[in-house]
N, C-alpha and C positions, 0 to 999 in steps of 0.2 A: 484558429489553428490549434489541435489538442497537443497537448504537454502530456509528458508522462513524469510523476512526482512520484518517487522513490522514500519512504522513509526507511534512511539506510542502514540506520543503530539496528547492527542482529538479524538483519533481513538477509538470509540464506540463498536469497536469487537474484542477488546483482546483477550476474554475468547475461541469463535469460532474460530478464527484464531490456538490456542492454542491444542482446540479439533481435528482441523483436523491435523495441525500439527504433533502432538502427533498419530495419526494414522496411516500419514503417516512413522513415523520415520524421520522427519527431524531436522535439528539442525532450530532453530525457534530464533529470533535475534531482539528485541526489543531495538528500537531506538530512545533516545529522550535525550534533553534539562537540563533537572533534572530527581531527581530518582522520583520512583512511584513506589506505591504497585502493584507487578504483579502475574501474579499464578507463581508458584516455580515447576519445572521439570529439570529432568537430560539432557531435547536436550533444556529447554529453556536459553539464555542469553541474560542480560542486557548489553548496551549500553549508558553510560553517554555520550555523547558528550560537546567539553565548551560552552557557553552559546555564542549566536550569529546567526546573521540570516542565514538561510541555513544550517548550520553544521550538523543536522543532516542527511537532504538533500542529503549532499556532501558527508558523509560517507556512507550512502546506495547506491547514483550511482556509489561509485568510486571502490564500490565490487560486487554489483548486475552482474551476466553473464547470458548467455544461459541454459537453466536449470534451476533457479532461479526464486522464485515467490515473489514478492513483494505487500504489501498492504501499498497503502496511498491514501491520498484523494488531493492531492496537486497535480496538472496536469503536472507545470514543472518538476516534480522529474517525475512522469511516464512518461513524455516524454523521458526524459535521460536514463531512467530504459527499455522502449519500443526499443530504439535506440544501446541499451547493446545486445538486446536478450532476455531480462528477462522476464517474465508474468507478468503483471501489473493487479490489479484488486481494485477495490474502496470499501470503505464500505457500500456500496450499494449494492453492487453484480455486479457493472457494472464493466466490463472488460475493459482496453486502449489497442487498439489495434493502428499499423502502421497506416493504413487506416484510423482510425478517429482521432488522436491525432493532428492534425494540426488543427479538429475543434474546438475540446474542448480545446488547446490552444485561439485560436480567441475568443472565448465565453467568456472564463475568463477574458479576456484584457478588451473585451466590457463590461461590470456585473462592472467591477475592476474602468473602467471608468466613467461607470452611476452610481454609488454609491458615486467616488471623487466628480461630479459633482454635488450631491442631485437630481438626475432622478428616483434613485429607491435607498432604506431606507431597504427595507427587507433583511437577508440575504437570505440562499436556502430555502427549505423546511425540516420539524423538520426529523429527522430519527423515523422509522417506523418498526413495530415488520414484516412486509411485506421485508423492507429491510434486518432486520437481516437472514430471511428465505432465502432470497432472495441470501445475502453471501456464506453464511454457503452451500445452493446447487452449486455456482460458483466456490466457492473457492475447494471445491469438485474436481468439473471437473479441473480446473486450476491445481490443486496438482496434478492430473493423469498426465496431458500433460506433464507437467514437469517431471516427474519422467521419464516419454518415453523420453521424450530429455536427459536428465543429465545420462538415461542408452544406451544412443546411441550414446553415445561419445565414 
């Protein structure tokens, strides 16, 4: 049965995530650091985790599987989440997939490093009603695939 794993710290598409979710019938698992107001549904569940770096991280990769879709915007967790099996997809609407997650590993190091360094001050770019559109159609298709996988076991 796939799960949809939320990492909720800062993730801008609760509510869509939520909506397809709820669509799809799946159990939907919001994960984070402290509590927060979230929408209230019968497949949705909170996730406290203790307070500390990674932990909520470590609780989504160490249950994310095959079947399994996952939303965050943190690259090492879709790496671990990609290397599970899982669908990985950003809130962006951008998918990690095997194939490019080595690059947008590299990226992040690089960005991570010219930012310690004072090279570059910006952080990304603002999120965008383009982007929410932009989820809310991926995470779509991604909730299909998943269901084909988690029904073909």
């Amino acid at each position: 049965m796939t799960v949809l794993f939320v990492d909720a710290d800062a993730c801008p598409v609760k509510d869509e995530a939520v909506r397809v979710g709820e669509r799809h019938k799946v159990e939907i698992k919001f994960v984070s650091n402290s509590w927060m107001r979230l929408p209230e549904g019968d497949l949705i569940e909170r996730v406290v985790v203790p307070e500390g770096p990674d932990e909520a991280d470590n609780w989504i990769a160490e249950r994310a599987k095959e079947g399994d879709v996952v939303v965050t915007a943190d690259v090492p967790l879709a790496a671990r989440c990609v290397k599970a099996g899982a669908l990985v997809i950003g809130p962006t609407g951008k998918p990690f997939r095997e194939d490019g997650i080595g690059m947008r590993l590299a990226m992040r190091d690089l960005n991570t490093h010219l930012r310690e360094t004072g090279e570059i001050r910006e952080g990304g770019p603002s999120f965008t009603k383009a982007d929410r559109s932009r989820f809310l159609n991926q995470l779509e298709t991604i909730m299909r695939a998943a269901r084909r996988i988690s029904g073909a076991k």
